[in-house]
VORO-860015 format. One record per residue: x, y negated, z negated of N, C-alpha, C in turn. Coordinates in steps of 0.001 Angstrom, whole numbers, padded with zeros to 6 digits, always signed. Each point is the difference from the previous one (the first is absolute). Last residue first. Example, Ala and Ser with C-alpha at 12.3 -4.5 7.8 and 13.67 -1.06 7.14 Angstrom:
residues 2
+012850+002250-007080+000820-001190-000060-000770-001090-000730+000290+005720+000070-000890-001190+000000+000900-001200+000000
END
This chain:
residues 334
+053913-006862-050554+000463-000884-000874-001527+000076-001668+000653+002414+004376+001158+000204-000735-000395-000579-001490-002928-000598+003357+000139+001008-000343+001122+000681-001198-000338-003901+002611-000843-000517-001083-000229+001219-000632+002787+000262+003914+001200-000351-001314-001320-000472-001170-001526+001595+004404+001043+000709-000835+000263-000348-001789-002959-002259+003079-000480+001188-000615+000826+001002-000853+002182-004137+002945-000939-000279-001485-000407+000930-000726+001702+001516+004017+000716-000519-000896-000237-000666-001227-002948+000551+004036+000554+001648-001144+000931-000317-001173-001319-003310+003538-000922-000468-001129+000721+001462-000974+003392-001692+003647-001099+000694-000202-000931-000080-001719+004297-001717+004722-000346-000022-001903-001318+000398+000353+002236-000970+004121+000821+000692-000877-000440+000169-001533-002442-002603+003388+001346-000655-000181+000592+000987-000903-004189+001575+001693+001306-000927+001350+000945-000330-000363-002950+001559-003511+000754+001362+001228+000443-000889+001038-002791-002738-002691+001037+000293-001052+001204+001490+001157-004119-001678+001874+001084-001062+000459+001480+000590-001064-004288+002594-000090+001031+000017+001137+001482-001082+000254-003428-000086-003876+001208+001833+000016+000871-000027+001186-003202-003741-000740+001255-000093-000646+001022+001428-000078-004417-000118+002280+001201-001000+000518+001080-000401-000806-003086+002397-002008-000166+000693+001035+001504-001039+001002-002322-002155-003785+001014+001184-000332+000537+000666+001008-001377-004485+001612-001260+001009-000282+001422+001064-000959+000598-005554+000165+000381+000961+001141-000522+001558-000725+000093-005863-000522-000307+001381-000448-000149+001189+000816+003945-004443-000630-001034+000522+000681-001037+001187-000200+004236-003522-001047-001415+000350-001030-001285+000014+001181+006230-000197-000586-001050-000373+000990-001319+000593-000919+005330-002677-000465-000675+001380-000189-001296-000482+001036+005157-001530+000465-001555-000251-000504-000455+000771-000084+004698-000349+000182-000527+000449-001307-001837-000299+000133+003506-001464+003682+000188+001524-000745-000961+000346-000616-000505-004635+000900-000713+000968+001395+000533+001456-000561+001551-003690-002491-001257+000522-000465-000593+001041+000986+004242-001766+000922+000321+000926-001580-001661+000448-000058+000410-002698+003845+000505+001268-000307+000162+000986-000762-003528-004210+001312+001443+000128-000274+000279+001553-000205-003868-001576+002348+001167-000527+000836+000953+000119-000950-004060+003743+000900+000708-001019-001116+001257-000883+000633-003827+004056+001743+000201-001215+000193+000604-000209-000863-002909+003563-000426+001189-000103+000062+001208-000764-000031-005034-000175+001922+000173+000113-001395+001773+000314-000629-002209-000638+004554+000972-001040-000721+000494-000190-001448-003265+002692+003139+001279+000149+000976+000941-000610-001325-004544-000064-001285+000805+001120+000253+001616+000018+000355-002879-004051+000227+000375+000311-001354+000759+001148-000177-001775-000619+004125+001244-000836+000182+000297+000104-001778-003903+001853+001164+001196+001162+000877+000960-001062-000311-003900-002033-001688+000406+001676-000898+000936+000762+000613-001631-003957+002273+000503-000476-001365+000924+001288-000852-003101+000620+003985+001357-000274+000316+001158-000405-001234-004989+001050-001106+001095+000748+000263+000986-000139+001215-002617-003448-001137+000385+000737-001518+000968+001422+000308-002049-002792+003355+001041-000537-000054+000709+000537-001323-004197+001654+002119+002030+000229+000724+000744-000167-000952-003933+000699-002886-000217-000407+001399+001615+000077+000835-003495+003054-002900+000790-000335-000743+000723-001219+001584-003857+003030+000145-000046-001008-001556+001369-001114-000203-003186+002842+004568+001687-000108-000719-000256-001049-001456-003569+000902+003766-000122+000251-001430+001327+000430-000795+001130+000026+004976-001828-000392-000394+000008+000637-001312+004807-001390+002599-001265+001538+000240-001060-000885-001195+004578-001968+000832-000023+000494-000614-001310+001004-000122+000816-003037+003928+001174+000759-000845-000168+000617-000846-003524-001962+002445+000658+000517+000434+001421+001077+000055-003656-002232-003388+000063+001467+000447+000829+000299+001038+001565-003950-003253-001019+000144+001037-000346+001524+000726+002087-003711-003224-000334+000648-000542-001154+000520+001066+004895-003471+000869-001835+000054-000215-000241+001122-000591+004433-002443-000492-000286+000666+000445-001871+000441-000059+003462-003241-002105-000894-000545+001092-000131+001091+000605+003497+000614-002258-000930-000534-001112-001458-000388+000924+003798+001045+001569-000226+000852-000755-001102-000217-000408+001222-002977+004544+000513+000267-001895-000699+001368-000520-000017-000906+005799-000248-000535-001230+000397+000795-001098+000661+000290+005280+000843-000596-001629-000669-000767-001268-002640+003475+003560+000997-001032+000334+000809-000083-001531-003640+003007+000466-000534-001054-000345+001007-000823+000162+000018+004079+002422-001628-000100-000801+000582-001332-000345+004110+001748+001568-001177-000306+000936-001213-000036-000435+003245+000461-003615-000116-001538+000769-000768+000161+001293+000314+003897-002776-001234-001620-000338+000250-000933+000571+002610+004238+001242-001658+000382-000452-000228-001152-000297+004403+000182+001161-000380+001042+000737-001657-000214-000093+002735-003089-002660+000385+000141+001645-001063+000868+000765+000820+000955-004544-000729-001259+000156-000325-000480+001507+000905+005173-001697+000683-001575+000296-001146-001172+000242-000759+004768-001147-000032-000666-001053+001205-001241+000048-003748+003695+003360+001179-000232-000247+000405-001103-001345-003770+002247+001519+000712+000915-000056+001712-000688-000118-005049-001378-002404+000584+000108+000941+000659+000494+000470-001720-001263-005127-000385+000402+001645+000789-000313+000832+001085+001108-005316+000127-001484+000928-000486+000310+001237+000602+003023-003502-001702-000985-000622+000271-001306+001442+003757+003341-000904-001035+001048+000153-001415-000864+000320+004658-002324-001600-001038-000208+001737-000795+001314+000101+001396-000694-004549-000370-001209+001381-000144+000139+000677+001456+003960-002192-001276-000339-000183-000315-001421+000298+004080+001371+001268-000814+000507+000324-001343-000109-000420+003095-002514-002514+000186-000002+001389-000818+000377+001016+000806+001505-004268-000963-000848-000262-000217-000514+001652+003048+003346-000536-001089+000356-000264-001343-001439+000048+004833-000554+000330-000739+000444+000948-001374+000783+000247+001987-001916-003805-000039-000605+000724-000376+000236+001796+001335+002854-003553-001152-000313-000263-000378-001328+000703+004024+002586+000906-001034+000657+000360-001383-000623-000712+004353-002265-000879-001020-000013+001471-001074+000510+000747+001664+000186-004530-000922-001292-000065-000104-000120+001250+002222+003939-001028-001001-000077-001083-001061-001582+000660+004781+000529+000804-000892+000807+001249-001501+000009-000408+003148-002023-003550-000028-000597+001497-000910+000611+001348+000946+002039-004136-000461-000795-000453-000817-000627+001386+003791+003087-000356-001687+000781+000247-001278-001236+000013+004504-000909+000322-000410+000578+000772-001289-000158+000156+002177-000865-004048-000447-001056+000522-000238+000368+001587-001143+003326-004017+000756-000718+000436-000576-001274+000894-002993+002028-003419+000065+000371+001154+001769-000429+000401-003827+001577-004423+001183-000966+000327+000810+000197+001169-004970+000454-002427+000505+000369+000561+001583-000515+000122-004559+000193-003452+001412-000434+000514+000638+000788+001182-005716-000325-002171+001120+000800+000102+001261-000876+000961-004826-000799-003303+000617+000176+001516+001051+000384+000017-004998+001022-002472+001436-000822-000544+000885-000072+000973-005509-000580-000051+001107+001119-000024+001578-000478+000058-006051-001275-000875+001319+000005+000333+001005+001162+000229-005643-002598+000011+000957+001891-000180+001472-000629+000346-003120-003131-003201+000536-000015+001440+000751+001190-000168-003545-002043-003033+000825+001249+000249+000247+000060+001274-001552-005110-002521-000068+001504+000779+000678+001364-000051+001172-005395+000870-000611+000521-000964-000596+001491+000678+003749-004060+000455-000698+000798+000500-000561+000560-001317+003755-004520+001639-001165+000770-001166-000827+001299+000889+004280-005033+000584-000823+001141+000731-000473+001013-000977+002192-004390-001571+000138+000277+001861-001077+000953+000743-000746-002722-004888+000301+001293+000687+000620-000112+001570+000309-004949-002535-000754+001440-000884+000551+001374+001162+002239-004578-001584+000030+000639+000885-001076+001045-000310+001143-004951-001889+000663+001362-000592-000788+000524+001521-000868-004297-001149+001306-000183-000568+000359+001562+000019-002906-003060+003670+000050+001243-000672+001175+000287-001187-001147-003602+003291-000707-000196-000924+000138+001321-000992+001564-000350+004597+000851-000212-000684-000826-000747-001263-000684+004263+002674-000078-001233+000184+000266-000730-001326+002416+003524+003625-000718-000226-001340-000848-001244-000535+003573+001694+003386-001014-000576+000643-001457+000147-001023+004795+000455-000691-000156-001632+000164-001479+000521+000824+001662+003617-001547-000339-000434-000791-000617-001276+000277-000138+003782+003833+000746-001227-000804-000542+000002-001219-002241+002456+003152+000312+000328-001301+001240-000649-000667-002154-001147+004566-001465+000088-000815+000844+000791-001418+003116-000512+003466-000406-001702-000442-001360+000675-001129+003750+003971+000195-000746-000123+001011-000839-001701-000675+003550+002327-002135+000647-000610+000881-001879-000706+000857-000001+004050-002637-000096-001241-000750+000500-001389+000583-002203+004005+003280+001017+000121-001430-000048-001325-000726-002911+003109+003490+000432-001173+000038+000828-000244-001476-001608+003886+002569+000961-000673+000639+000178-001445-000843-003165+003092-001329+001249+000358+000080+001425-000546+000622-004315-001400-000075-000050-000003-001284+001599+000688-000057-001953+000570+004213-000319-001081-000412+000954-000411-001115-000923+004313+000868+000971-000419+001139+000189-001608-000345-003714+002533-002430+001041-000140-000296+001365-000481+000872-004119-000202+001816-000059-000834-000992+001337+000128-000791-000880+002762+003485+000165-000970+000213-000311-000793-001190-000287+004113-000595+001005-000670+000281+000287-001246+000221-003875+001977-001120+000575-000614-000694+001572-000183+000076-002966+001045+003529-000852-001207-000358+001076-000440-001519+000689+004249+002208+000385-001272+000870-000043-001238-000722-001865+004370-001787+001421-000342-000614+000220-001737+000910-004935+000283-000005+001243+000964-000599+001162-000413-000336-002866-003823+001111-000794+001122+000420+001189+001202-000016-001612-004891-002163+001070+000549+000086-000639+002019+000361-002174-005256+000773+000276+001115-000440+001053+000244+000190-001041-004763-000973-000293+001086+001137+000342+001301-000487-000292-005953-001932-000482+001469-000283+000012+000812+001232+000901-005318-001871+000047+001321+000825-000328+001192-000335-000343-006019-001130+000262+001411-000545-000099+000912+001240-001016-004858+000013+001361+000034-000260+000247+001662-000450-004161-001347+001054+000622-000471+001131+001508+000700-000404-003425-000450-003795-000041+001139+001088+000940-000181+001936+001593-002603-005067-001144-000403+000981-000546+001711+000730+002183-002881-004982+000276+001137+001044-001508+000294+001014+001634-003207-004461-000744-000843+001678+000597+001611+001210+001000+000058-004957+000797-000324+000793-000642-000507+001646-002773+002007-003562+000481-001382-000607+001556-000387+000656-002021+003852+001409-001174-001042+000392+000623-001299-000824+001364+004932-000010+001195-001017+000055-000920-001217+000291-002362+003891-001320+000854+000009-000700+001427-001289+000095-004016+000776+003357-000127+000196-001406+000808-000317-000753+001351+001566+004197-001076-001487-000228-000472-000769-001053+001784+004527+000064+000796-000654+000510-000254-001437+000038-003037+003479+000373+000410-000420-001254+000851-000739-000229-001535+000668+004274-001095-000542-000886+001213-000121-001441+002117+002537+003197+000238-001185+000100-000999-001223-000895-000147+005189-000413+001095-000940-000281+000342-001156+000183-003978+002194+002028-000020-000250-002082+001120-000749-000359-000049+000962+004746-001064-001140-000139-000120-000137-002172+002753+003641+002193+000510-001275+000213-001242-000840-000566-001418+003614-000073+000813+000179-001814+001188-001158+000963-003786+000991+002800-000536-000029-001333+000799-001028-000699+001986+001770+004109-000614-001381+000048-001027-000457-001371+001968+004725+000802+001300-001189-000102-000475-001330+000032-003463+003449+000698+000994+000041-001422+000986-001140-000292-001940+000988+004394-000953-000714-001182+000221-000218-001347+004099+001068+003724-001140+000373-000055-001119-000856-000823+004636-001246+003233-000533+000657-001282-001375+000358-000205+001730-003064+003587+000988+001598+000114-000544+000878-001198-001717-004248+000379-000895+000897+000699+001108+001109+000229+001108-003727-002501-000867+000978-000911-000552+001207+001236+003218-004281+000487+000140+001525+000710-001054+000918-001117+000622-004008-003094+000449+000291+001578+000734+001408+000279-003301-003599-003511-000069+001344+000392+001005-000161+001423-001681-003645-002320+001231+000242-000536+000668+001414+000288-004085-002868+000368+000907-000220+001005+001379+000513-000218-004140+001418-002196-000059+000515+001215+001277-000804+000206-001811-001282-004203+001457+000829+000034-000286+000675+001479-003757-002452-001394+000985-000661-000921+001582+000674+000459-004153+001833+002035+000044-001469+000521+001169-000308-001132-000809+004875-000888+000304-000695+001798+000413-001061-000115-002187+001591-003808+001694-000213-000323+000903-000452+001456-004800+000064-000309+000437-001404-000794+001583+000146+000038-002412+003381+001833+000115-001036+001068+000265-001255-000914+001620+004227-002396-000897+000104+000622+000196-001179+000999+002594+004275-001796-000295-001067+000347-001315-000787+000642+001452+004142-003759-000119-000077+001512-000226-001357-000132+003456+002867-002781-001251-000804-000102-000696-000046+001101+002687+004387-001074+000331-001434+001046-001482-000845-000786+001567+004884-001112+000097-001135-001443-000254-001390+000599+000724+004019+002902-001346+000284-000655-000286-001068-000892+003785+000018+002841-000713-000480+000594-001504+000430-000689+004912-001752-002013-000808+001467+000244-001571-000915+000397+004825-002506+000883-001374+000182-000831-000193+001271+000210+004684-002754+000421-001068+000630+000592-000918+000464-000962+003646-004162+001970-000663+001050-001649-000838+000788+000724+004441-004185+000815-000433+001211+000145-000908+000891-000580+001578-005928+000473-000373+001637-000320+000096+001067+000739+002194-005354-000912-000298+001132+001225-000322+001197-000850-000228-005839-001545+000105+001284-000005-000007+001236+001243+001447-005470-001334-000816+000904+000414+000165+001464-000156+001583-005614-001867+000116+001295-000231-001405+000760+001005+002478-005045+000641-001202+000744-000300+000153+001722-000134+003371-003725+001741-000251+000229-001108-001107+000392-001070+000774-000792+004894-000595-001571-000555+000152+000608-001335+001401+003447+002923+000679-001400-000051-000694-000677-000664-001270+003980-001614+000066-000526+001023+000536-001057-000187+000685+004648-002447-000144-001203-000266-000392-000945+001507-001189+005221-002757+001481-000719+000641-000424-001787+000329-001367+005617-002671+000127-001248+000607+001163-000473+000387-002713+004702-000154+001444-000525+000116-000735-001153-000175-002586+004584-000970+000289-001301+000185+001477-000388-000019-003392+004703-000120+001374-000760+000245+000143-001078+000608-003432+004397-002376+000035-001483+000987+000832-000452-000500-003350+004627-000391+001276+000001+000200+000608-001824+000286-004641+001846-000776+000455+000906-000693+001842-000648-000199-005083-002651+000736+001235+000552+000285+001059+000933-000475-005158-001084-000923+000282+000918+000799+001358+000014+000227-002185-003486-002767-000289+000203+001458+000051+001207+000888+002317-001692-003923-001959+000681-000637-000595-000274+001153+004279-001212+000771+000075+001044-000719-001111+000685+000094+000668-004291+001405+000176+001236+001039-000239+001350-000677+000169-003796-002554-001874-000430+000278+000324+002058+001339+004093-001362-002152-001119+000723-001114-001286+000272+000436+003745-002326+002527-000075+001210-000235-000635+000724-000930-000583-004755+000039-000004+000591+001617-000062+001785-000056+001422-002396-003832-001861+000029-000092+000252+000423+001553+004122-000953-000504-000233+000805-001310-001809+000241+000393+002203-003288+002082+000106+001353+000836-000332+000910-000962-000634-004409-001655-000610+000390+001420+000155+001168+000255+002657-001269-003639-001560+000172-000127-000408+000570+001085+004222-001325+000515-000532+001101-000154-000733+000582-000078+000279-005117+000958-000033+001447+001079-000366+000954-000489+001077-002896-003353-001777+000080+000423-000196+000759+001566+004198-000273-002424-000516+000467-001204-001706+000240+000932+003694-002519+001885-000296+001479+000546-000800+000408-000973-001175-005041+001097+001462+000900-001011-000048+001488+000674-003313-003595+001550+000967-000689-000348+001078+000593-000836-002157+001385+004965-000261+000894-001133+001084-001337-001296-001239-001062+005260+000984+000277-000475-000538+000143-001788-003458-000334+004556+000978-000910-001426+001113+000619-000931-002896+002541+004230+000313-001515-000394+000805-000828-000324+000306+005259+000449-000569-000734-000615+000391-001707+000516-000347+006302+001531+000757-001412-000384-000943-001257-000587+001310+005618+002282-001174-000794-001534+000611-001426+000185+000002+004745+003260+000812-001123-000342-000975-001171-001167+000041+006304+001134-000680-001548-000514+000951-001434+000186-001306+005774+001545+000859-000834-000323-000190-001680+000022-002466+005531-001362-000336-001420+001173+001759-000807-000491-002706+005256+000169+001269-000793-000012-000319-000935+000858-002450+004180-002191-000377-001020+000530+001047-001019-000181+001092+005498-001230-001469-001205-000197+000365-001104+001243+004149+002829-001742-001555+000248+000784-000338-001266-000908+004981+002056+000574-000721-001495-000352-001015+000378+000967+003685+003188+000445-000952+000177-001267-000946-001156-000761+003560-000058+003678-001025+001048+000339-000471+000647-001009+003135-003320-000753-000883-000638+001292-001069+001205+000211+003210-000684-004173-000286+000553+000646-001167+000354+000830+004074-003697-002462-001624+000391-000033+000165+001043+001190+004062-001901-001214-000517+000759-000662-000962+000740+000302+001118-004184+001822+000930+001213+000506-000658+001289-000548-000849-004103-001919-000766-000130+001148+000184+001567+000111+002676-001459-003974-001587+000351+000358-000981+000777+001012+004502-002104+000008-000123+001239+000116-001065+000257-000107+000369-003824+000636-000227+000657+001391+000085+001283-000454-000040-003013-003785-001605-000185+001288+000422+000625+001077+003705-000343-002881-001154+000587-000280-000968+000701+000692+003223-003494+001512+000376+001716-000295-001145+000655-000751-000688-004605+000174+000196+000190+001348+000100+001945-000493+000244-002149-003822-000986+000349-000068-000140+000673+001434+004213-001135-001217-000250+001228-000819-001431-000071+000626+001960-003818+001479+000328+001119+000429-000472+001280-000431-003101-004034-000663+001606+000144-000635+000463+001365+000883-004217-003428+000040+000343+001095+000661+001482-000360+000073-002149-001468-004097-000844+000146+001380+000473+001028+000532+001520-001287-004214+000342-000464+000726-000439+000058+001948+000087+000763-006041-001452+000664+001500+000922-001351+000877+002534+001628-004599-000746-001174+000418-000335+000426+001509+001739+004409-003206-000067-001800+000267-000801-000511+000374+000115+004977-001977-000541-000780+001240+000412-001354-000602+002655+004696-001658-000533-001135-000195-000769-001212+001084+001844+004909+001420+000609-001079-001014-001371-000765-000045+000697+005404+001401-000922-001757+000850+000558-000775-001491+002202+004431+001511-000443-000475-001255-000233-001415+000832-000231+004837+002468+000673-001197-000162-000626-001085-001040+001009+005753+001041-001376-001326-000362+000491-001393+000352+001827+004385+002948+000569-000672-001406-001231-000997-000244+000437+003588+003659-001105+000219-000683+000370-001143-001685+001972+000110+005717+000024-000144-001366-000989+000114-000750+002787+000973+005189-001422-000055-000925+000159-000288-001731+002420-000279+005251-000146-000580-001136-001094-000054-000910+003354+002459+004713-001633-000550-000750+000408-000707-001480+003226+001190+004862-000094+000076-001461-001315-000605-000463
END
């Protein structure tokens, strides 16, 4: 059975900004969800922003991010999505998303290098473009929060290179809910008498509206093994060797040693590998375990937030008995 609805829904009255309130969490993912990955061009950088000194009201954060996205604006950015969130020591930081048109890019120069270079990472996966309109964003950035003691050390910047690049960011952002320590309230700081934005974008982001499915509890269930085994496979596709016991392949190379103490060495993992063992052993045992729950009632009902190609959703939707047609149908009807 599908669930489509074309009903308006009457938005009530806005209350008191309570950070990250359930309603905003829901939001910000449908949002995310929404966006359509194979229609975001230009120049995609993703940003961590942070500050020093704790901002003395939200009134003078906003400021901050308010002029941040304006200086981006008349910069070339076309499209950009901020979240904040909070660090333990009760310091607000930011996570971006923006992309530039690469004809509108400021160019950087060796003044914008030496002040904001340490803040550039993995720039060499990206092009000249992406290191410009990082090196602008983070300069301005500098700028604008400087009366919070914000340093070039403490900031980030790397590209975001297609759909991958913004998945992964959304995968991120998506997973983490209001429950999560950085969107507590208690992790607010506690000089603050009110709450400003959780999360903001600006731009014409290509969207598209999403669609209900409604599966049984069968269908449900097979649904999260076959994607689990999917993810599964793509772990060890990236893990060398031929076999994937511990026993069998590393303890004769490096004895009993820890996970964690694994070397980063062409023997195992081959010459100019980026990514090192021990990360992706990390990524097959996350796989295997995603599923995982020790209580029961919640292990039924977990869901799962994986992005998976249309193309793979036609097939997996035909394994478990249900089909995307059905939607086509009844939006037809309706």
């Amino acid at each position: 059975m599908c669930t489509i609805s074309d009903h308006q829904r009457i938005v009530p009255k806005r209350g008191k900004v309570t950070c990250w309130s359930p309603g905003a969490a829901r939001r910000n993912v449908a949002f995310l969800r929404s966006v359509r990955e194979d229609r975001l061009e230009g120049v995609g950088v993703a940003y961590t922003l942070t500050v020093r000194d704790c901002p003395p009201d939200p009134k003078s954060w906003a400021t901050c991010i308010d002029r941040w996205v304006k200086r981006q604006r008349r910069g070339g950015c076309s499209v950009l999505h901020w979240v904040m969130e909070f660090q333990r020591r009760g310091v607000p930081h930011l996570h971006v998303a923006a992309w530039y048109e690469p004809l509108v890019l400021r160019p950087a120069t060796a003044a914008h290098k030496r002040r904001a270079g340490r803040g550039l990472h993995r720039m060499h996966e990206g092009t000249s473009h992406h290191e410009h309109a990082a090196l602008a964003g983070l300069c301005d950035w500098l700028d604008v929060s400087k009366a919070f003691r914000s340093g070039s050390g403490g900031q980030q910047a790397r590209p975001i290179l297609g759909a991958v690049g913004w998945f992964r960011y959304l995968a991120k952002h998506c997973g983490r809910g209001r429950s999560h320590y950085q969107r507590q309230q208690a992790a607010m700081p506690k000089a603050w008498e009110s709450a400003p934005r959780a999360w903001g974008k600006s731009g014409p982001w290509p969207l598209q509206d999403g669609q209900a499915l409604t599966l049984g509890s069968r269908q449900f269930y097979r649904l999260r093994r076959l994607i689990r085994a999917q993810r599964v496979a793509r772990a060890r596709s990236v893990v060398p060797g031929p076999g994937w016991s511990w026993r069998e392949r590393w303890a004769p190379l490096y004895g009993r040693q820890d996970l964690r103490d694994l070397p980063l060495t062409p023997k195992v993992i081959g010459a100019g590998a980026s990514t090192s063992l021990r990360t992706r052993l990390r990524h097959l045992q996350g796989a295997r375990r995603m599923l995982a729950c020790p209580q029961r009632r919640l292990s039924a009902v977990r869901g799962i937030s994986e992005w998976i190609p249309e193309a793979g959703q036609d097939d997996l939707l035909r394994a478990i008995g249900a089909s995307r047609g059905d939607l086509r149908e009844l939006a037809a009807e309706v």
